[in-house]
N, C-alpha and C positions, 0 to 999 in steps of 0.2 A: 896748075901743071907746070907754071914755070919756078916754080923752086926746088933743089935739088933734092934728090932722090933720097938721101939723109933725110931731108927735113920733112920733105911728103910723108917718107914711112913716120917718123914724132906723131905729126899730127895723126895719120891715119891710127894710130896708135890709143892717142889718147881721146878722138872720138869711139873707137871701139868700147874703150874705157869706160868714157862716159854713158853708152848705152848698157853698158853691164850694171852699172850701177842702178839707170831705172829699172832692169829687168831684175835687180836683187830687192830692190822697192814691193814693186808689184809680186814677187816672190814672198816676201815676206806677209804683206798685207794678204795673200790670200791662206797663205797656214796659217796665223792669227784670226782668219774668221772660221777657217777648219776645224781648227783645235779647241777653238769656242765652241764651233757645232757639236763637236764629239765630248765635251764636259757637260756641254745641255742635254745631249742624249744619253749618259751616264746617272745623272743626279736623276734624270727624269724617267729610269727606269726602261729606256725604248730600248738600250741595249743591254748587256750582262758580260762582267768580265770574265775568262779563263782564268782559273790559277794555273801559278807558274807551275809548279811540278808538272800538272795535265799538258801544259804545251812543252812542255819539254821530255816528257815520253811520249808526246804523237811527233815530235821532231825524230826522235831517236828511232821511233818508231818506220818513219818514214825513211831514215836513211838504211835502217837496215834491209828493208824492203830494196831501196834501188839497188845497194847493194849485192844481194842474193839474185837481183834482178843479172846485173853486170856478171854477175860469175856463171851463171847460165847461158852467157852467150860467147 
């Protein structure tokens, strides 16, 4: 507390900093065992992909829906 207010905010700064970096750590480490999960459960059949056309007419689908929704009101 006794170094100037310049030099308080640096540091307060760069330990900010430095906790972002482990929180991009642990961020990273947990999509990496995610995206593992979700390749295991592709290859192993527990899931099934959409084709894209099909998500992209229930997208389209869906926006025309709100849309109609909003001209109604």
């Amino acid at each position: 507390m006794n170094l100037p207010p310049s030099v308080r905010k640096d540091v307060a700064l760069r330990l900010l900093e430095s906790l972002e970096v482990a929180d991009d750590d642990a961020v990273h480490e947990a999509w990496t065992v995610e995206i593992g999960s979700r390749i295991d459960d592709f290859f192993s059949g527990k899931i099934q992909t959409i084709p894209h056309a099909e998500v992209m007419a229930k997208l389209a689908e869906d926006r025309a829906a709100r849309h109609a929704t909003r001209q109604q009101t």
